[in-house]
C-alpha positions in Angstrom: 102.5 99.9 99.4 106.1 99.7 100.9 105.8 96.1 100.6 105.9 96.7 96.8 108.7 98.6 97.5 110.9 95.9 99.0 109.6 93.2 96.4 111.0 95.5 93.4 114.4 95.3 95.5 114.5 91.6 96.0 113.4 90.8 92.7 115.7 93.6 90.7 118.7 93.2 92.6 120.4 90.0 91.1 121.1 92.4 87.6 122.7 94.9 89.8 125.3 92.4 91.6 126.1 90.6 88.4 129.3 93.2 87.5 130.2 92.8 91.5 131.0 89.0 91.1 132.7 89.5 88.3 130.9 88.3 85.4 131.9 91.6 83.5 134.9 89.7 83.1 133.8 86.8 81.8 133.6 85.1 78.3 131.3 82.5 79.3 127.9 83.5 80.5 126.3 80.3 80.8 126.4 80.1 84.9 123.9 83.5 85.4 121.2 81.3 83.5 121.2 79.1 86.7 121.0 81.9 88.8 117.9 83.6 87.2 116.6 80.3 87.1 117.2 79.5 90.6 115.2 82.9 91.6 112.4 81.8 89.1 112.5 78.5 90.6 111.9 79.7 94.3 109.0 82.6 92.8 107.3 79.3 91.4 107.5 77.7 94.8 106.2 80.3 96.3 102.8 80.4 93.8 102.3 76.7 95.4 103.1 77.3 98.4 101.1 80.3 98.9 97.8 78.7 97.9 98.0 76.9 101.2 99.4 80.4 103.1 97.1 82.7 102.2 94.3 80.7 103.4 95.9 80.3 106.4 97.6 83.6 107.4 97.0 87.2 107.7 99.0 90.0 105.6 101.0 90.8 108.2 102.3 87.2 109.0 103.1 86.6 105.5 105.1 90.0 104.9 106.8 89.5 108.3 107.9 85.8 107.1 109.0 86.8 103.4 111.0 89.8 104.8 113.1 87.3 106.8 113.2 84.8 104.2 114.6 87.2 101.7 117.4 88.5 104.9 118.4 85.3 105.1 118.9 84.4 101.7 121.1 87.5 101.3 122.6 86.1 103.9 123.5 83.0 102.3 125.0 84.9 99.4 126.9 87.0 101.8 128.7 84.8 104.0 128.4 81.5 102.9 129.3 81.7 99.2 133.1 81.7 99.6 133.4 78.2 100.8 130.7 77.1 97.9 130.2 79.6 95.5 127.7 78.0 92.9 125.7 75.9 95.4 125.8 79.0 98.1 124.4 81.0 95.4 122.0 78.9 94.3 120.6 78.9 97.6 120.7 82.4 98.8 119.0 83.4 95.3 116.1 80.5 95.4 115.1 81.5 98.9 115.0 85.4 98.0 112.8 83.9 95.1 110.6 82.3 97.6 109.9 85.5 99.3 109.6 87.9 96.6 107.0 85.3 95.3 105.6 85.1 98.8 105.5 88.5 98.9 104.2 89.8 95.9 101.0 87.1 96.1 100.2 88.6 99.2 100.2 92.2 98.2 98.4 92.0 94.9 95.2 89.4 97.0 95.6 92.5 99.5 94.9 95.0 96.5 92.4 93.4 95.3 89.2 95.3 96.0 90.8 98.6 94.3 92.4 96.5 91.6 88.1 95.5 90.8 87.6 99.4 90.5 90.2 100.9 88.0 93.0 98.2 86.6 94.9 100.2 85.2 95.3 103.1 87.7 95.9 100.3 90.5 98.7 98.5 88.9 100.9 101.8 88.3 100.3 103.0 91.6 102.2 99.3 92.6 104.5 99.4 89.8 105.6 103.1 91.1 106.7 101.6 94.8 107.8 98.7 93.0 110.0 100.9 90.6 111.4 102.6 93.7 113.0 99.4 94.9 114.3 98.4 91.9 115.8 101.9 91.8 117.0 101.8 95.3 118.6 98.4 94.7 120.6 99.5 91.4 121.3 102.8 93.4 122.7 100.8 96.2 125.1 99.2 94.3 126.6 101.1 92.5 127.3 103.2 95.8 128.9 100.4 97.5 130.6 98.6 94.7 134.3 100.4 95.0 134.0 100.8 98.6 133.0 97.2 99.8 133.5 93.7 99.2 131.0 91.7 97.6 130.2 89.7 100.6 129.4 93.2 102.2 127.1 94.5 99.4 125.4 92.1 100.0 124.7 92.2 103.9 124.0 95.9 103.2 121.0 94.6 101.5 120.0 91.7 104.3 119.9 94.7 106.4 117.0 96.1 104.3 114.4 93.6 104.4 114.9 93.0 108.6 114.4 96.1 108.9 110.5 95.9 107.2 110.2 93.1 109.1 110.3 94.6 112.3 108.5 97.6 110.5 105.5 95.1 109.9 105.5 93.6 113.3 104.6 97.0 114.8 102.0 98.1 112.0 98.5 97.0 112.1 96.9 94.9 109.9 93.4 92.9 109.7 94.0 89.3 111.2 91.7 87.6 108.6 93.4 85.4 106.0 94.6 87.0 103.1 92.0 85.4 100.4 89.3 86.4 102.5 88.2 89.2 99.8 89.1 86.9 97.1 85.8 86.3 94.9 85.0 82.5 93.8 84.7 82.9 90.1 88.7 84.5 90.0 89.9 80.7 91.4 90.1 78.8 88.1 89.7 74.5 88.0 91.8 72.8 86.1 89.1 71.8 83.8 88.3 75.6 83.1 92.1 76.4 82.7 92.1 74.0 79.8 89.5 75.6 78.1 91.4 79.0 78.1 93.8 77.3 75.1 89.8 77.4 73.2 90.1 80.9 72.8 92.3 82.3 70.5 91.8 85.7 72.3 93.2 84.4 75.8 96.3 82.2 73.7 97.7 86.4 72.2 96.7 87.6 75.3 99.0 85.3 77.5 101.8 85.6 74.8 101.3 89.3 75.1 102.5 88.9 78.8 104.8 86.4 78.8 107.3 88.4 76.1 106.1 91.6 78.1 107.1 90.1 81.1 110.6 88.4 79.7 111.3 91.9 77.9 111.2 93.8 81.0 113.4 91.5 83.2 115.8 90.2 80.5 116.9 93.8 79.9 117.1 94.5 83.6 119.3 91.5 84.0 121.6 92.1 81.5 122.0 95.9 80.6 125.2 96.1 83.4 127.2 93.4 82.1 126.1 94.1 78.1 127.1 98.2 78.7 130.6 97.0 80.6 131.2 94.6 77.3 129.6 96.5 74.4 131.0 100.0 75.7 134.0 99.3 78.1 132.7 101.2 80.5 133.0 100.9 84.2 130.9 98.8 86.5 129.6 102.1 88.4 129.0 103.3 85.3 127.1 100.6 84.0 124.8 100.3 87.5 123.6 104.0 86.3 122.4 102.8 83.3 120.4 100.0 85.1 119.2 102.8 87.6 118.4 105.1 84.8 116.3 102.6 83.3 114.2 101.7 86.7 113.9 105.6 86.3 112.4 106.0 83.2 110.4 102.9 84.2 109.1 104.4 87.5 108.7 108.2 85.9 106.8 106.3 83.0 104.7 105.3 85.0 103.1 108.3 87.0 103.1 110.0 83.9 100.8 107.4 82.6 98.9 107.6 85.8 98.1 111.3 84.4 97.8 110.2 81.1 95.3 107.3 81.3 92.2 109.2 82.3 92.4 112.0 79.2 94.2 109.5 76.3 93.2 106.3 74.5 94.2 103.7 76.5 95.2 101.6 72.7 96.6 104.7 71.4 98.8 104.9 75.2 99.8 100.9 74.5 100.5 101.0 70.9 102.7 104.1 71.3 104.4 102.7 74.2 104.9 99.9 72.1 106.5 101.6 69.6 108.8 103.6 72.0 110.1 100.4 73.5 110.6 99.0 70.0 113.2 101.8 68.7 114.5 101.8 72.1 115.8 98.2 72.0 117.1 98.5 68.0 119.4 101.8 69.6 120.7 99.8 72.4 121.6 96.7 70.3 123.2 98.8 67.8 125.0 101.7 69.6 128.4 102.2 70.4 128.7 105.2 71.9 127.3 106.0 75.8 125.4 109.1 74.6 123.5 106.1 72.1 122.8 104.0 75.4 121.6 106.7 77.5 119.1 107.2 75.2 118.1 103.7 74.2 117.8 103.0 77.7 115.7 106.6 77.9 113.4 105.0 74.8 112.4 101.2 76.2 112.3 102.1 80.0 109.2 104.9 79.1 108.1 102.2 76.8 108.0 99.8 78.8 106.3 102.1 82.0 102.5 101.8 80.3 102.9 98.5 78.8 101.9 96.0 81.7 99.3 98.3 83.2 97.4 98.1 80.2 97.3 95.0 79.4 96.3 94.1 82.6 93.3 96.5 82.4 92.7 95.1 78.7 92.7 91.6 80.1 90.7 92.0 83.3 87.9 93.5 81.0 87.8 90.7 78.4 88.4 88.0 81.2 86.6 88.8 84.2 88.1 86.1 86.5 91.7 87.2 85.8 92.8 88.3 88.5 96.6 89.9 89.1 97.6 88.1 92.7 96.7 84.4 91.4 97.6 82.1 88.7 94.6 81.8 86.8 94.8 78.9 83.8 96.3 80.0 80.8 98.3 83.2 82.1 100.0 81.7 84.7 101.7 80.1 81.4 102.8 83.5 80.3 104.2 84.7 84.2 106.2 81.0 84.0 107.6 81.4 80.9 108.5 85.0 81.6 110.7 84.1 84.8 112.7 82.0 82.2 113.4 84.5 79.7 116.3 85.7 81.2 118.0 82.5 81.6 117.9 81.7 78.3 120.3 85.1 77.2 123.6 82.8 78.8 123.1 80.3 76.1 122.7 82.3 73.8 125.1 84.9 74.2 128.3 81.8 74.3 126.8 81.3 71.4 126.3 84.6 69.4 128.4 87.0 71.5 127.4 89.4 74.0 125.5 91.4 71.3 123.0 88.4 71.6 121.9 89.8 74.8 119.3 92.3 73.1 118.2 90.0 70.5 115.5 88.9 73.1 114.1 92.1 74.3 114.2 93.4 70.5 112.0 90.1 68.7 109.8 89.9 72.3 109.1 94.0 71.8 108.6 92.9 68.2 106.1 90.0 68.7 104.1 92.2 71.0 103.5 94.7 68.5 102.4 92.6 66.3 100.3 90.1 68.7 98.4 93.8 69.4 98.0 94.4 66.1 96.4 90.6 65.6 94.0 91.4 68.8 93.2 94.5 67.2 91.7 92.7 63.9 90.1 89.9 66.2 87.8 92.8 67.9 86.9 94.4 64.9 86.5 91.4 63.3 84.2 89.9 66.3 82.0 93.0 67.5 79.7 92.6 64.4 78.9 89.1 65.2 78.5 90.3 69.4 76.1 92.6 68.3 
């Protein structure tokens, strides 16, 4: 589970340096598209190049070899930067992509036989470690931010990963391939991928996840440097925010972990739903910090139950899904979701900096209502099961 932990770091970290280079300052916000999309770019890498891996190598080999991966490629953006800022950057931040895509392909294979038993409970026991790094990393930050240089913020956190590595290459792990548990019906052909776009079921379902997935990140990229514009306030100040959010996120979720075995699961998700949905209007309408403490208290509890759901609801309608490997039409929806981010540079030059919750708000909004259309579909289709 601690590898969890430094994946949530790696992956959450790039919305927590944002106000330390600067970009708080900035009118233009076109250049941090190319950096989410660089770390997309090198997750993507990663789900190809880990086909071959994790037939190959054992867990600990793999969590040993992203852990220095992602050190490096901190220490790209450390030290190397300076001399070529856009390309160093670039760089550093599609290497770290490569390992927390390494990384996280590993750990949910590794899960696997739990995940088969209870979904729901599986994922929020991950997403709690994971939570923790992405706390740690905003929590970091915002620590370091007025005592350091940017170039040492950043070797602060190259320090972090070594040190799991070296923490891996002492622990003991099975020496068997990763995929060795993996069943043969959750490795989709190509030919059976196509048929997913068949089913009008699997179609909401993927949409479900990729605005789920591209709510979730696009807020956690952009709440720093929105709060420091919107509000004027301070960049340690701002970092809170982001580590109040992972808060709500991570507390959200082990309250759900009590919650799921005595509630509705659809009653859980559509409530969640609705949470995140007022919490997003608040945040893209308030002015005032009191209004973005609790906006930010609204979508990250929200958000906490969302995923874990609907990767329970999707494992039990699609029995070859399967949360550590692309399968067909879903890996679509994880694709499109790295981008989501990306797209908030563009259109905040174009809209102002307001823009920047326009796509959290209208992705919260077409989930409600895609889980309102699968609603109708089941109702509509158990008579004709039966």
């Amino acid at each position: 589970m601690s590898g969890f932990f430094v994946s949530g770091l790696l992956f959450s970290f790039l919305g927590a340096i944002l106000p330390v280079w600067g970009f708080h300052r900035e009118s233009e916000f076109s250049p941090i598209s190319y950096y989410f999309l660089a770390l997309g770019a090198g997750v993507l890498v990663a789900v190809r190049l880990g086909r071959v891996l994790l037939n190959r190598l054992s867990l600990q080999t793999i969590l040993i070899l992203s852990c220095l991966v992602a050190s490096a490629g901190f220490g790209v953006l450390a030290w190397f930067t300076p001399v070529n800022e856009l390309g160093g950057r670039l760089g550093g931040l599609g290497a770290i992509g490569l390992a927390v895509g390494l990384l996280n392909t590993a750990l949910l294979h590794a899960i696997t036989p739990v995940y088969r038993q209870d979904p729901a409970a599986t994922m929020n026991v991950s997403g709690l470690f994971f939570g923790s790094g992405c706390l740690a990393s905003a929590l970091l930050v915002a620590s370091t931010v007025t005592v350091y240089l940017p170039g040492s913020v950043l070797g602060w956190l190259a320090v972090i990963p070594l040190f799991f590595a070296g923490y891996y290459a002492k622990a003991r792990f099975p020496k068997t391939p990763v995929v060795a548990n993996l069943r043969v019906q959750e490795r989709r052909s190509l030919g059976e991928a196509v048929s997913d776009f068949q089913s009008p079921s699997a179609v909401m379902f993927a949409l479900l996840l990729f605005f789920q997935f591209g709510n979730e990140w696009t807020l956690a990229g952009w709440l720093p440097v929105l709060m420091i514009q919107r509000l004027g306030i301070s960049p340690v100040a701002a970092l809170m925010l982001l580590a109040e959010y992972w808060l709500f996120l991570l507390v959200g979720r082990g309250i759900a972990q009590a919650l799921l075995p005595r509630y509705s699961h659809p009653r859980l998700l559509m409530g969640s739903v609705v949470a995140a949905l007022f919490g997003c209007l608040v945040l893209a309408t308030t002015v005032t910090v009191f209004g973005a403490v609790m906006a930010v208290f609204f979508v990250g509890s929200g958000f906490a139950m969302i995923y874990p759901l609907l990767a329970e609801k999707i494992g039990n309608r699609f029995p070859y899904y399967h949360p550590g490997f692309f399968n067909g039409i879903f890996s679509l929806a994880f694709t499109g979701g790295l981008i989501s981010p990306a797209l908030v540079g563009p259109l905040t030059d174009w809209l102002g900096i307001r823009a920047a919750m326009v796509l959290p708000f209208a992705g919260t909004l077409m989930v409600f209502f895609l889980l309102v259309l699968i609603w109708i579909e089941t109702k509509l289709a158990r008579p004709a099961r039966s």
